[in-house]
C-alpha positions, -999 to +999 in steps of 0.1 A: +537-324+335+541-284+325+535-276+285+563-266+265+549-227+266+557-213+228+552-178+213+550-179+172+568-152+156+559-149+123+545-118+100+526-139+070+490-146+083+487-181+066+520-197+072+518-186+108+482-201+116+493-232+099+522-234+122+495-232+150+473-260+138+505-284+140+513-272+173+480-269+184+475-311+181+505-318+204+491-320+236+526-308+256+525-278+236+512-245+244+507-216+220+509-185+241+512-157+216+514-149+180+538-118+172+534-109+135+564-086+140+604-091+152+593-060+178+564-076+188+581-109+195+601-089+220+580-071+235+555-103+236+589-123+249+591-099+274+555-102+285+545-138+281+587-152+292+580-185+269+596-219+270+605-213+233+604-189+203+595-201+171+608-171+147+610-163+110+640-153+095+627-123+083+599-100+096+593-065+093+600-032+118+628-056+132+639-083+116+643-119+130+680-118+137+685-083+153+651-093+174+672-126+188+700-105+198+676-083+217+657-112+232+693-127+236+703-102+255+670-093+278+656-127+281+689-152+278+668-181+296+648-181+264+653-207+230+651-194+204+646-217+172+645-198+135+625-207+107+635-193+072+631-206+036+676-195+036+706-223+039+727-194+031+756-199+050+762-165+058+731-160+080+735-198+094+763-180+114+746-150+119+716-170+138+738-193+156+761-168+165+734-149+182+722-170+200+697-192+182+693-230+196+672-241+164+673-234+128+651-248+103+641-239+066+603-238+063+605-271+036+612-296+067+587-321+079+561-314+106+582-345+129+611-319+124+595-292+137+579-310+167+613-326+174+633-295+174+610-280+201+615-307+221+652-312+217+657-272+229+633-276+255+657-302+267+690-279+259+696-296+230+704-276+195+688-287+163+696-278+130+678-285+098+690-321+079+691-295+050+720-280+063+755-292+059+767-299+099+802-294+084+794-261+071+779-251+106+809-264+124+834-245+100+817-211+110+813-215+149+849-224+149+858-190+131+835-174+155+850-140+159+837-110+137+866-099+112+874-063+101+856-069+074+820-075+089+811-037+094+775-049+103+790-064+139+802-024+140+770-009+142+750-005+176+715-018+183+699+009+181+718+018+151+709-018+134+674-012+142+674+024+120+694+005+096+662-017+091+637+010+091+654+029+067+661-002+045+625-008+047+616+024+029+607+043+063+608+079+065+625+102+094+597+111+109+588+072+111+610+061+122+616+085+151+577+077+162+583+039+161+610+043+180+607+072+205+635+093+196+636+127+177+643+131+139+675+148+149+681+114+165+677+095+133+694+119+118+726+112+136+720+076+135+715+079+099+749+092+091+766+070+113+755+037+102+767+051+067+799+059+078+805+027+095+791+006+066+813+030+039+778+038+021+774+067+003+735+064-004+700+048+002+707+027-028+740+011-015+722+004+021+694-010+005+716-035-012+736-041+019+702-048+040+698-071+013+728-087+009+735-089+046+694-109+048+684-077+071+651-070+051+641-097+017+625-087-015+598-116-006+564-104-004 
């Protein structure tokens, strides 16, 4: 019988290799690459095609929600399964409505986490038992982004910037991380803070914040 193939996203060192010893002791898992970044879990989704994605809510350079739409989007065949320390409600829709097929706070038991992989593997969802199911179903039913959401405005590319920028990243940075001029950032720049209404890097930095794009958690 094939092992479910998994690729662990996850930027902190310790939490993500003792993710891997759990894993590691189920002998129809597979471990087949470790991305300590939301762009290197897409590029490594990209490379390695696994089963499942085990991803952390937020990551650096990209952060785990914009890197699901992009795997989402690239590699739909793929489940995705978040791991964050958040029930805020807010980014319980966010996930789900992306795309994810798991999501479950870092607190839950090691059976959780081994029964989640195998309930996506088998096209099942699984959510949390920390998270209110009525609270889930309340937000997929009011699916649709509202006027009011002026993150769903912004392009991917222009989400990505949004990050970098968020994340204390300079022009010239962000243009080599992402292969595009500083002119280019330039004009990305001013349109994500026309879209968002934001008149400076204080009032994005909030909204990245706010919005769960980048955390104030070491």
């Amino acid at each position: 019988m094939a092992k479910i193939r998994i690729l662990l996203a996850e930027d902190h060192t310790i939490v993500r290799k003792g993710i891997r010893l759990l894993l590691d002791r189920e002998p129809s898992f597979e471990v087949v690459g470790e991305a300590e970044n939301g762009r290197e879990a897409v590029e490594m989704a990209e490379q390695l095609r696994p089963d499942i994605i085990l991803m952390d809510h937020t990551m650096p350079l990209l952060n785990g929600l914009e890197a699901l739409r992009q795997i989402k989007k690239r590699l739909p065949e793929i489940r995705v399964i978040i791991l964050t320390m958040h029930t805020n409600e807010e980014y319980i829709f966010q996930f789900l409505q992306a795309g994810a097929a798991g999501y479950l706070v870092k607190q839950t038991a090691p059976t959780d986490l081994v029964e989640a992989i195998r309930a996506v593997h088998g096209g099942q969802s699984f959510l949390s038992p920390a998270i209110s199911r009525t609270v889930i179903e309340e937000y997929v039913r009011h699916a649709a982004p509202t006027k009011t959401d002026n993150l769903a405005t912004l392009t991917e590319r222009e989400r990505e910037v949004l990050q970098l920028l968020a994340e204390g990243y300079s022009a010239n940075e962000i243009a080599t991380q992402l292969h595009i001029s500083v002119k280019t950032v330039g004009v990305h720049r001013m349109n994500i803070m026309q879209k968002l209404e934001i008149n400076s890097m204080t009032e994005l930095i909030k909204f990245a914040l706010r919005k769960g794009i980048i955390s104030l958690e070491p």
